[in-house]
C-alpha angles and dihedrals in degrees: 000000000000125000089230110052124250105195105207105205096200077039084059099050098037076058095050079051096060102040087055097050090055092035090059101035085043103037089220122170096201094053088048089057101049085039090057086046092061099047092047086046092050091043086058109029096048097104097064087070092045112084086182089253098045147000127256126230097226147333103257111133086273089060089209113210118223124284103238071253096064101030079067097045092054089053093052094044080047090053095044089048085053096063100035092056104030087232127157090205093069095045085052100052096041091058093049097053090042085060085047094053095048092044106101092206091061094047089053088049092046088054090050097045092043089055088048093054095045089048088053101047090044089055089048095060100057 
């Protein structure tokens, strides 16, 4: 945990896993509610972690964009939400950062930007 919040989008969604898993072995209206809270808060909140040519990784300060690992991580959780919960929003998204990831541009920009950010974490600590 960090004083100030991180916010993990593929941490987020491995979480809305697990309270669904307990919300629907337990029955537990609690857990459906919180449950119901995640995915509202993900349908509404998706677009802090799209940068409109790839995804971040989470929303610390340094706003750190996905590893290729994770960018492809967040389309398969997508893909999995979108079954789950039968919801458009996920299929979509998944699809979108799926076309992010296979443009070359935006894997030239990602590298940049991923030098950049590395650049810029290494001078900071000195």
């Amino acid at each position: 945990a960090t004083s100030a919040a991180v916010h993990v989008l593929n941490g987020h969604i491995f979480a809305l896993f697990g309270v669904h898993d307990y919300a629907t072995f337990f029955n537990d209206p609690a857990a459906i509610h919180l449950e119901r809270q995640g995915v509202e808060t993900l349908v509404e909140n998706w677009k802090n972690w799209d940068t409109g040519y790839w995804c971040r990784y989470d929303l610390f300060a340094r706003k750190r964009l996905a590893s290729g690992m994770y960018q492809e991580l967040h389309i398969r959780q997508m893909r999995a939400l979108a079954e789950l919960y039968d919801a458009d929003e996920f299929s979509y998204l998944a699809d979108r950062w799926e076309g992010m990831l296979k443009n070359p541009i935006n894997r030239v920009r990602w590298f940049f930007h991923k030098v950049f950010e590395k650049l810029t974490i290494r001078n900071q600590a000195f």
